[in-house]
N, C-alpha and C positions, 0 to 999 in steps of 0.2 A: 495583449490578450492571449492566453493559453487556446491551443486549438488541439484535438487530435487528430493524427493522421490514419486513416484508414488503413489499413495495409492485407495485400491481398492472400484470401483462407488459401492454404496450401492443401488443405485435402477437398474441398469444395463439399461438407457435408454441413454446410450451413452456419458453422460458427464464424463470427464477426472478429475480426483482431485490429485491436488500436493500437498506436504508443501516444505520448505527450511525453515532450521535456518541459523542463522549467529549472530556471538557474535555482542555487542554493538561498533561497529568500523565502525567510518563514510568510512575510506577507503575502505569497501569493497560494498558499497553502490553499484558502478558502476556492480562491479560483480554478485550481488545479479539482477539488472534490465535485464540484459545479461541473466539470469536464467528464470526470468518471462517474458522475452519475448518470447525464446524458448518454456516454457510449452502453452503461450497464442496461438500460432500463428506456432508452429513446425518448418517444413522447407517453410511456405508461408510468404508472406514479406505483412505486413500492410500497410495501405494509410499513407501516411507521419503525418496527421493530428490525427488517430488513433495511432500510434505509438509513436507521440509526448504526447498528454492525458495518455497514459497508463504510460510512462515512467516518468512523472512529477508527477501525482498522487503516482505513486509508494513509487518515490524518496523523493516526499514532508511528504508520512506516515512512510517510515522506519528514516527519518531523525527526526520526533520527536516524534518517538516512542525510540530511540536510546537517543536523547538529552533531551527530556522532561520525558519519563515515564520510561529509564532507568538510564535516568542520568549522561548518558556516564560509566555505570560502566562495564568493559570487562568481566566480572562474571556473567553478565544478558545477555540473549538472545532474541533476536526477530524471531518472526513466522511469516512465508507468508502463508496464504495457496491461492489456485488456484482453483479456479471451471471454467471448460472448458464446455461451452453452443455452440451448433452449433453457433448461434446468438450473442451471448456476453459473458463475464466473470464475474466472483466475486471474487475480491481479499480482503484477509483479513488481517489486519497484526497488529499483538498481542504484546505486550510488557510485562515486569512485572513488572511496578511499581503498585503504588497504583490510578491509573485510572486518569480520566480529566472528570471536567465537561460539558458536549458539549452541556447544554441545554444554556449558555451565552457567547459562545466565542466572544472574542472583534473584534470590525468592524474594520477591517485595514483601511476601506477605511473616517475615519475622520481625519479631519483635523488636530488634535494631532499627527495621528500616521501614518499621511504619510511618514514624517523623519524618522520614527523608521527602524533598517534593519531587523529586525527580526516580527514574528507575523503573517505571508500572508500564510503561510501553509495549514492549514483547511480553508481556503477563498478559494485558487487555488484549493483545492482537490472539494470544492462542486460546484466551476465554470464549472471546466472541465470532471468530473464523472455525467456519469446521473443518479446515485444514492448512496447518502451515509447511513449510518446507523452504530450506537454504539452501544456494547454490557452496560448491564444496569453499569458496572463499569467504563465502559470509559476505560479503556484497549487495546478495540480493535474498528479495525474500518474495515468497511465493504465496497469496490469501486466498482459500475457496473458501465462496461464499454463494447462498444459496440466492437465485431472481425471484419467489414471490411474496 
């Protein structure tokens, strides 16, 4: 069972910080989103519309941080962390491969590569996040998303 650990706010102005690992195993993706939505949102229930964005961005960076930056290898791990804002959140979620470069990701939406099934990931993650941001190795990616 995924759990997250609490970890202590370093400025004490009220925001909550989680992390959760979980080895590279797409099956446990479902349980992992179950986990960050509990730390986002506690015992309150999100607008269907915020709850759908949180859960697709989630699912769309642990799936390829798992498939692209670990490779599917079960020895590699992937990191959530959580920063709880009155107002919104910032979800991070780290891999350990050797990074992606996100200053040229390909446009899903041309004409080549509407056929293709794969690719739409970082397109959905920056449609539906109102803010994205990568660390300088491409490893990690950073999702602000709003709480109501």
């Amino acid at each position: 069972m995924l759990r997250a650990s609490r970890l202590p706010t370093p400025t004490q102005d009220g925001r909550e910080h989680y992390r959760v690992e979980m080895p590279s195993d797409l099956s446990r993706v479902d349980d992992l989103i179950d986990v960050v939505v509990g730390c986002c949102f506690g015992q309150g229930e999100p607008s269907c519309r915020t709850r759908f964005r949180l859960c697709t961005v989630v699912a769309e960076a642990v799936v390829n941080a798992v498939e692209n930056g670990n490779r599917n290898d079960p020895a590699r791990r992937v990191t959530v962390e959580i920063e709880v804002h009155a107002d919104h959140v910032i979800i991070g979620v780290t891999d350990e491969g050797d990074g992606y470069d996100t200053t040229t990701p390909p446009d899903p939406t041309t004409e080549d590569a509407l056929e293709r099934t794969s690719g739409r990931g970082l397109f959905m993650i920056r449609e539906l996040a109102d803010h994205v941001a990568f660390n300088d190795r491409g490893n990690t990616i950073w999702m602000t998303l709003p709480r109501c």
